[in-house]
Jmol script that loads the backbone (N, CA, C; Angstrom):
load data "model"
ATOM      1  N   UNK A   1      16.478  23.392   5.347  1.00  0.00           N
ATOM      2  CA  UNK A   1      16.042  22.188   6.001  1.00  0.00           C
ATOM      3  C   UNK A   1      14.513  22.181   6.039  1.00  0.00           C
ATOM      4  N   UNK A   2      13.682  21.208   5.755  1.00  0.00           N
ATOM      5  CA  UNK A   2      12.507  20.979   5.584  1.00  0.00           C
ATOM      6  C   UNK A   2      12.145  20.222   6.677  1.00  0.00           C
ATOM      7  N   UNK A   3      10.880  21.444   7.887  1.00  0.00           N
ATOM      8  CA  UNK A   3       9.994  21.147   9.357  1.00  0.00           C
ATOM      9  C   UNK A   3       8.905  20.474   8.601  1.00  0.00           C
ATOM     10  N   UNK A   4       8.791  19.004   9.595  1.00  0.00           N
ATOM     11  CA  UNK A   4       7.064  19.159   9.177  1.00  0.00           C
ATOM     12  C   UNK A   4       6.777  18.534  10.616  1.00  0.00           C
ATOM     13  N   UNK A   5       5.760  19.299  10.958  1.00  0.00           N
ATOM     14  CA  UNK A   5       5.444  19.261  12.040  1.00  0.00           C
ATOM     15  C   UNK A   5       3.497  18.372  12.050  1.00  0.00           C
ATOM     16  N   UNK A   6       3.826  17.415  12.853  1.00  0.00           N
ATOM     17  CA  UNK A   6       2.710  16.791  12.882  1.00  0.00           C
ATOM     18  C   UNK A   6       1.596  16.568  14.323  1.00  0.00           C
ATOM     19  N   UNK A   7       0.294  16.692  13.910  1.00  0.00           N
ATOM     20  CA  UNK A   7      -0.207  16.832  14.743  1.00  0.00           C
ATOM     21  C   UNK A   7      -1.046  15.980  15.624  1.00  0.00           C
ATOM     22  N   UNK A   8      -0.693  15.426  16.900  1.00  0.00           N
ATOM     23  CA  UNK A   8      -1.722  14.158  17.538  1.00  0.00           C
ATOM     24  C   UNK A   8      -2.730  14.360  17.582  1.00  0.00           C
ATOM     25  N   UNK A   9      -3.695  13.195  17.039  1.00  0.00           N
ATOM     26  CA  UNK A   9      -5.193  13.362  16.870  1.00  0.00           C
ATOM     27  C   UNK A   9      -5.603  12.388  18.067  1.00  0.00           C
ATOM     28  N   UNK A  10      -6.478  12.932  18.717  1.00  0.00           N
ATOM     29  CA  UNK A  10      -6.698  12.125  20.058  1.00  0.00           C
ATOM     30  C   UNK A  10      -7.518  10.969  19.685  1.00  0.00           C
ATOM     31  N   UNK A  11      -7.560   9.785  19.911  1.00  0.00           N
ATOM     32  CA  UNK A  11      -8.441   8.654  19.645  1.00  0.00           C
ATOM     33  C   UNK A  11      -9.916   8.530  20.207  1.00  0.00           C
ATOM     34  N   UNK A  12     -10.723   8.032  19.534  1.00  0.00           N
ATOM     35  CA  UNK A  12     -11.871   8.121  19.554  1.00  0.00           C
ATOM     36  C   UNK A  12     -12.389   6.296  19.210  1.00  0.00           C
ATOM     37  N   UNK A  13     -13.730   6.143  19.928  1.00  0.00           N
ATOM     38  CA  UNK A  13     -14.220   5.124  19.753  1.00  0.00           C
ATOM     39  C   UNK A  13     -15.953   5.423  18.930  1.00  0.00           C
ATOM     40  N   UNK A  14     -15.995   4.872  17.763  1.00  0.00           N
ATOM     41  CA  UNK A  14     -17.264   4.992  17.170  1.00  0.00           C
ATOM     42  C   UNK A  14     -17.850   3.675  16.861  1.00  0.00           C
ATOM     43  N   UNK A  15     -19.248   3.897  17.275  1.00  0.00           N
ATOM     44  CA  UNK A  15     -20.426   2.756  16.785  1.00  0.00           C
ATOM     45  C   UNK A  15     -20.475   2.702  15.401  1.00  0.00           C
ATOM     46  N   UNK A  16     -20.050   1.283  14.939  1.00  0.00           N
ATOM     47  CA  UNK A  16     -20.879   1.333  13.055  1.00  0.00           C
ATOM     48  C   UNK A  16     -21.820   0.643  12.815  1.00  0.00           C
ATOM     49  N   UNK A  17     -22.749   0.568  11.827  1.00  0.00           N
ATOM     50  CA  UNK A  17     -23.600  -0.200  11.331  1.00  0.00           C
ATOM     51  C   UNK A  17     -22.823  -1.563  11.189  1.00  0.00           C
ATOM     52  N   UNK A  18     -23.757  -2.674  11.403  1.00  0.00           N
ATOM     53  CA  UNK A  18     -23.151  -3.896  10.948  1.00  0.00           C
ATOM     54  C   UNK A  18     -22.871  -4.021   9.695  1.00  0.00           C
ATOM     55  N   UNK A  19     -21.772  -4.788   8.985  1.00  0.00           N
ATOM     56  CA  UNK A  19     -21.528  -5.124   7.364  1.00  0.00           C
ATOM     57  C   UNK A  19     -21.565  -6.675   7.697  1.00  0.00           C
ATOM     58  N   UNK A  20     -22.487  -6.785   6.400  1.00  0.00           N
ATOM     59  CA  UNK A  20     -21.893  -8.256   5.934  1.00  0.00           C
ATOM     60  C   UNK A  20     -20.628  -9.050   5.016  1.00  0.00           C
ATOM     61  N   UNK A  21     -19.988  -9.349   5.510  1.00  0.00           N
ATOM     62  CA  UNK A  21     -18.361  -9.982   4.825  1.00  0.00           C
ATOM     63  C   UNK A  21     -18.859 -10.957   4.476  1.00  0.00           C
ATOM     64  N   UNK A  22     -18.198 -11.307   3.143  1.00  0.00           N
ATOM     65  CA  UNK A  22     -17.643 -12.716   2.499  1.00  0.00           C
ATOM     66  C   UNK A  22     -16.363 -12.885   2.731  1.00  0.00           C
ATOM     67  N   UNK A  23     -15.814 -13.941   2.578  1.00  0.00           N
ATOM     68  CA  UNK A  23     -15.014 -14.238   2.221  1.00  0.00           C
ATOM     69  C   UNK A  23     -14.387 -15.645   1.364  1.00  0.00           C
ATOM     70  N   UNK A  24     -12.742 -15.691   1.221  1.00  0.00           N
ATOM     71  CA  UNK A  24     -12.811 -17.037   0.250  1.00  0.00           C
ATOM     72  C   UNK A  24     -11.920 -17.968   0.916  1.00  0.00           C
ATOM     73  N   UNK A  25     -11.359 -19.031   0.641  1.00  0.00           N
ATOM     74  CA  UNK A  25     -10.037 -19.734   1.244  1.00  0.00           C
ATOM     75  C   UNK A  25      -9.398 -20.596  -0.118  1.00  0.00           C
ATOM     76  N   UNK A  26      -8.497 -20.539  -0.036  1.00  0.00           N
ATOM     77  CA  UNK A  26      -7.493 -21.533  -1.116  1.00  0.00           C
ATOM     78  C   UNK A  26      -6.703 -22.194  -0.420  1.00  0.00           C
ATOM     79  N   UNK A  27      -6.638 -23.585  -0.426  1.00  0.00           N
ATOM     80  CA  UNK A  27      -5.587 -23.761   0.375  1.00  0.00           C
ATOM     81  C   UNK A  27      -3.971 -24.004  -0.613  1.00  0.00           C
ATOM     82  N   UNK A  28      -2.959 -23.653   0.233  1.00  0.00           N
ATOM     83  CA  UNK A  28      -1.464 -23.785  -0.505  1.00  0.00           C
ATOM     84  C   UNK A  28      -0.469 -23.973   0.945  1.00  0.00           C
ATOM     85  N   UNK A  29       0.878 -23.458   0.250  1.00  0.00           N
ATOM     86  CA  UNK A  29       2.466 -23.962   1.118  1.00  0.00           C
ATOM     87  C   UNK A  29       3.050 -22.938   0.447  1.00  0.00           C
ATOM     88  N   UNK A  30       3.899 -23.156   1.076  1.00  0.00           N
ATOM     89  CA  UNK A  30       5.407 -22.316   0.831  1.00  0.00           C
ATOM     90  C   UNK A  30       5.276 -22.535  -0.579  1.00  0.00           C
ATOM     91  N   UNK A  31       5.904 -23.782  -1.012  1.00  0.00           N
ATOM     92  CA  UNK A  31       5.793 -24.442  -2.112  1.00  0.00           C
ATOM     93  C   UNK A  31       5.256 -24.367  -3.233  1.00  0.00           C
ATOM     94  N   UNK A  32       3.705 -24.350  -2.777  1.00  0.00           N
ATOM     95  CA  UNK A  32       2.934 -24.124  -4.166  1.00  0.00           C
ATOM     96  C   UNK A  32       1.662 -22.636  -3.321  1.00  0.00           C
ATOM     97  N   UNK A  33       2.648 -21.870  -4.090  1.00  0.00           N
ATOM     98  CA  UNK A  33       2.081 -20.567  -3.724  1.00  0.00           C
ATOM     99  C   UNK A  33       0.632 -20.062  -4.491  1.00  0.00           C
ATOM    100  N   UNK A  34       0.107 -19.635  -4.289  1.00  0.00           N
ATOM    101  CA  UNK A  34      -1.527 -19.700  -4.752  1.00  0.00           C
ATOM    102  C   UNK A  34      -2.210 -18.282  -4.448  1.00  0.00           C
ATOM    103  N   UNK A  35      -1.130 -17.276  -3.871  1.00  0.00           N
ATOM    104  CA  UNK A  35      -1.826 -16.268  -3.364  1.00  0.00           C
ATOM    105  C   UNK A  35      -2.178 -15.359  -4.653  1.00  0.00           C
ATOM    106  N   UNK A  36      -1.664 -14.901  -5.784  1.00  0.00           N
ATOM    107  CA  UNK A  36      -2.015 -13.896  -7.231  1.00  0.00           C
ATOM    108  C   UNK A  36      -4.027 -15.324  -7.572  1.00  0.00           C
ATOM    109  N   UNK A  37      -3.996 -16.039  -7.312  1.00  0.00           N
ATOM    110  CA  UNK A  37      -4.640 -16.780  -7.881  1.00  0.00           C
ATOM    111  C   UNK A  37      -6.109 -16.767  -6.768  1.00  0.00           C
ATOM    112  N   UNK A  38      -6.070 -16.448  -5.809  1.00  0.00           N
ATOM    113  CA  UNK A  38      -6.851 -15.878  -4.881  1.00  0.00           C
ATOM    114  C   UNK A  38      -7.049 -14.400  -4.729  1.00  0.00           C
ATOM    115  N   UNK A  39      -6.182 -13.861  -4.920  1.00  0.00           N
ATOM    116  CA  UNK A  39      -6.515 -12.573  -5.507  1.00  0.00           C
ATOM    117  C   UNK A  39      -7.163 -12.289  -6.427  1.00  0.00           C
ATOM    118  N   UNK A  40      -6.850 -12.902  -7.712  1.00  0.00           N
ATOM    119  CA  UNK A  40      -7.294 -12.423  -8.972  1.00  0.00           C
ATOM    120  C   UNK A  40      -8.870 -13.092  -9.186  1.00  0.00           C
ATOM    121  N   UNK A  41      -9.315 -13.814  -7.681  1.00  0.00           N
ATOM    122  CA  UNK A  41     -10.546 -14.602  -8.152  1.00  0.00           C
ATOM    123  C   UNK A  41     -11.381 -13.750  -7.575  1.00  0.00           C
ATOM    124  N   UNK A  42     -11.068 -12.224  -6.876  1.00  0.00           N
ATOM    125  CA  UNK A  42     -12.232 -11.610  -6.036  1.00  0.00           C
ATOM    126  C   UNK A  42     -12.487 -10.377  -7.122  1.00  0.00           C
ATOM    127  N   UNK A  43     -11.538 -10.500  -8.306  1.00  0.00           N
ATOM    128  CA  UNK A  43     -12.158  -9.409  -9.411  1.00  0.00           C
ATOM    129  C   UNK A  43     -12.029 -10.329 -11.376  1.00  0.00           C
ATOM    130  N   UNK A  44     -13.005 -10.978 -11.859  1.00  0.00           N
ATOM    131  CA  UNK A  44     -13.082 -11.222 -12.753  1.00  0.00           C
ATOM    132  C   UNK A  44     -12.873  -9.997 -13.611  1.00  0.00           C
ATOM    133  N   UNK A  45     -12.348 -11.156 -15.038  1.00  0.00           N
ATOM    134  CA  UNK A  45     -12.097 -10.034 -15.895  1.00  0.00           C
ATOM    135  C   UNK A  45     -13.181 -10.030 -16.852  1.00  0.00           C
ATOM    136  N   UNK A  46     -12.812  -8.625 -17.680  1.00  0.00           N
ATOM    137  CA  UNK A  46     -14.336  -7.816 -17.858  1.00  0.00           C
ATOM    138  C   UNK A  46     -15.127  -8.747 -18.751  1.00  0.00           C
ATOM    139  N   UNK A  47     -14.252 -10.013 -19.487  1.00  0.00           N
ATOM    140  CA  UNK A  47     -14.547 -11.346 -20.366  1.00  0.00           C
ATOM    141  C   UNK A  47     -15.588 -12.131 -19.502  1.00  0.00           C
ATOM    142  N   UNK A  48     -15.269 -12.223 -18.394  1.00  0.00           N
ATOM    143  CA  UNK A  48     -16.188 -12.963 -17.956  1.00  0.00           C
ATOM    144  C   UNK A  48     -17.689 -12.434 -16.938  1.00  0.00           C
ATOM    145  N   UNK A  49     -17.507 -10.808 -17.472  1.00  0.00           N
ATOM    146  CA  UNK A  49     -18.781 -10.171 -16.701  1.00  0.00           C
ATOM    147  C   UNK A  49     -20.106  -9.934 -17.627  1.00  0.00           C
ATOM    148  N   UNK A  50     -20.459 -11.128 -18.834  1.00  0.00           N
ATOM    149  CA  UNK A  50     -21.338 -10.467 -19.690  1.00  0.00           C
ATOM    150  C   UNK A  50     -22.499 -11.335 -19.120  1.00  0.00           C
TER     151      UNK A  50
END
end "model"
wireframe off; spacefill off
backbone 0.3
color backbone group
């Protein structure tokens, strides 16, 4: 029988540097789903990195 024994890591609160976020919006529905197409727009392909 295979123990695995795990161990509680007590929680901690840390200060970070601020980041700046982008982000995008598409709008869609159930219907006309759009999410691979919002995805695939936050990494061009390597065709269009010259």
């Amino acid at each position: 029988m295979l123990v695995i024994k795990l161990k509680m890591v007590e929680p901690e609160i840390k200060m970070l540097i601020p980041k700046l976020l982008v982000g995008k919006h598409l709008s869609m529905c159930i219907q006309n789903n759009r999410t691979a197409e919002l995805w695939k727009s936050f990494m061009p392909t390597k065709s269009n990195q010259r």
